[in-house]
C-alpha positions as CSV (number, residue, x, y, z in Angstrom):
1,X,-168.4,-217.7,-69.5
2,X,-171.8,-215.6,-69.5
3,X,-173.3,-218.2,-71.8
4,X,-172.0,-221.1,-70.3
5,X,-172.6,-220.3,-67.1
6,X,-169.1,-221.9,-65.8
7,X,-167.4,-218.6,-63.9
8,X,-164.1,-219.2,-62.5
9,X,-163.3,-217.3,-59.0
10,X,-160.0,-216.2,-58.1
11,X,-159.0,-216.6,-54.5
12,X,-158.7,-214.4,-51.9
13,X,-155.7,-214.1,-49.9
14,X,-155.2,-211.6,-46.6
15,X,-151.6,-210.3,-46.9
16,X,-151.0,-208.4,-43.8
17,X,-149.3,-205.4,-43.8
18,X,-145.5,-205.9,-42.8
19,X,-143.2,-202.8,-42.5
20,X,-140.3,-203.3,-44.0
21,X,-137.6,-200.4,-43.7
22,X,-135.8,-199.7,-47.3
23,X,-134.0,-196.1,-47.0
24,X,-135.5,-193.8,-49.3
25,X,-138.4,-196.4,-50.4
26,X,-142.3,-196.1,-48.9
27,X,-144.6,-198.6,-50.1
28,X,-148.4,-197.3,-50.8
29,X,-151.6,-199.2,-51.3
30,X,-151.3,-202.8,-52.4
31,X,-147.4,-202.7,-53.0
32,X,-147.8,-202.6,-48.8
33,X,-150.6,-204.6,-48.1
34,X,-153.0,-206.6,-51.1
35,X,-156.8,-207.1,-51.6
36,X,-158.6,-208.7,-54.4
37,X,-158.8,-206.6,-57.3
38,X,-162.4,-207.1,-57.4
39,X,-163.1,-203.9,-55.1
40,X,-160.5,-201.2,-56.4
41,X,-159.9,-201.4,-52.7
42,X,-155.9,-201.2,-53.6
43,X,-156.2,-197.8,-55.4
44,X,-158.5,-196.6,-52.8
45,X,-155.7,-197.1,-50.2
46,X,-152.8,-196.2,-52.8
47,X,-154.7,-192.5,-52.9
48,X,-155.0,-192.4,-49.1
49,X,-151.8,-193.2,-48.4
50,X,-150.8,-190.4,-50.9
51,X,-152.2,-187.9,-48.7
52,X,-151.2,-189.0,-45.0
53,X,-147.4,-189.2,-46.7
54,X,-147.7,-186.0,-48.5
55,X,-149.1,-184.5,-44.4
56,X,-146.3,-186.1,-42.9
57,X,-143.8,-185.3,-45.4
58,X,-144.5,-181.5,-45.6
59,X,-143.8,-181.6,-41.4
60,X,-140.3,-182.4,-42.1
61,X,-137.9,-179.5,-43.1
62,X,-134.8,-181.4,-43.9
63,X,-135.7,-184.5,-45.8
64,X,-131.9,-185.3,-45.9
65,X,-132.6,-186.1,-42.2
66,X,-132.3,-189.7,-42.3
67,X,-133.4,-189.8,-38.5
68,X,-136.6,-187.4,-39.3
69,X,-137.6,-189.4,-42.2
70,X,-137.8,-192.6,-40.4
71,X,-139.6,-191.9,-37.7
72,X,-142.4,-190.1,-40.5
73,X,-142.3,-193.7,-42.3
74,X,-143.0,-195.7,-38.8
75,X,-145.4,-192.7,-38.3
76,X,-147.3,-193.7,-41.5
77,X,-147.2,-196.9,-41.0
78,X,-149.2,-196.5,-37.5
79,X,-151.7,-193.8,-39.0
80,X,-152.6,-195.9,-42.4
81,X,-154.1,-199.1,-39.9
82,X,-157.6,-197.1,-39.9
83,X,-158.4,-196.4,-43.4
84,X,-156.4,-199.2,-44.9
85,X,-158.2,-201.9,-42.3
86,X,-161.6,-200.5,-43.3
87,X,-160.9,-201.2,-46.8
88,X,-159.2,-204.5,-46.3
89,X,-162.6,-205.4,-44.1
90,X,-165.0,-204.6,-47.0
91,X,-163.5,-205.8,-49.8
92,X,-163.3,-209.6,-47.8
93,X,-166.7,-208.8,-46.9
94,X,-167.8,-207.9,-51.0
95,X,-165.5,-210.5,-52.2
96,X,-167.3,-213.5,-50.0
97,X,-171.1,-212.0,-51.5
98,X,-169.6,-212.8,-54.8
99,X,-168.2,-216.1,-54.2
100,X,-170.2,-217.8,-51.8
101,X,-171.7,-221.3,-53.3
102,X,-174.6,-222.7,-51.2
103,X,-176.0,-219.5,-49.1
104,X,-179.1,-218.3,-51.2
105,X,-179.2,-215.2,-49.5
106,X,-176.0,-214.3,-50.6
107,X,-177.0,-215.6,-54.0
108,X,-180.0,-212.9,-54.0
109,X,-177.1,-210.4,-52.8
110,X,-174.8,-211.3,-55.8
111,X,-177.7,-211.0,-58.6
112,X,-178.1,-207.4,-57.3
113,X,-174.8,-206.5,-57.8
């Protein structure tokens, strides 16, 4: 493709996050919610999410607690929004610099990349 100049572009879909309640399943990073592989947004989140579960986890003492457990999955859910949204946001944002057709300054934006 680099000597023929004829690149191919995959497209972009938004997949919104939709909770989806499995007992004893949590989904992380783009097994919740997708971005173009492009930005390595998806492991970005996956690792993020790691962390908030592993905070909300280690508040639960009994995590036989079927009650406990669910309410720290729909309390991830709610606290992922922030840092999963920022990623989401910026790797539409990348991913239109490096499709865009007919806007020269995103042309110029893509070269430097």
């Amino acid at each position: 493709a680099m000597e023929t100049e004829q690149f191919k572009s995959m497209p972009n879909r938004v997949m919104p996050a939709n909770p989806g309640h499995l007992p004893g399943a949590i989904l992380l990073g783009d097994s919740f919610n997708m971005r173009h592989p492009l930005t390595g947004g998806g492991m970005t989140v996956a690792f993020s999410d790691v962390v908030l579960v592993r905070d909300i986890l280690k508040r639960i003492p009994d995590l036989s607690d079927q009650k406990a457990l669910s309410k720290g999955v729909e309390e991830f859910y709610i606290q992922r929004k922030g840092h999963s949204s920022t990623i989401n946001i910026l790797a539409n944002a990348l991913y239109s610099v490096f499709c865009a057709t007919d806007d020269v300054s995103l042309e110029v934006m893509r070269q430097a990349c």
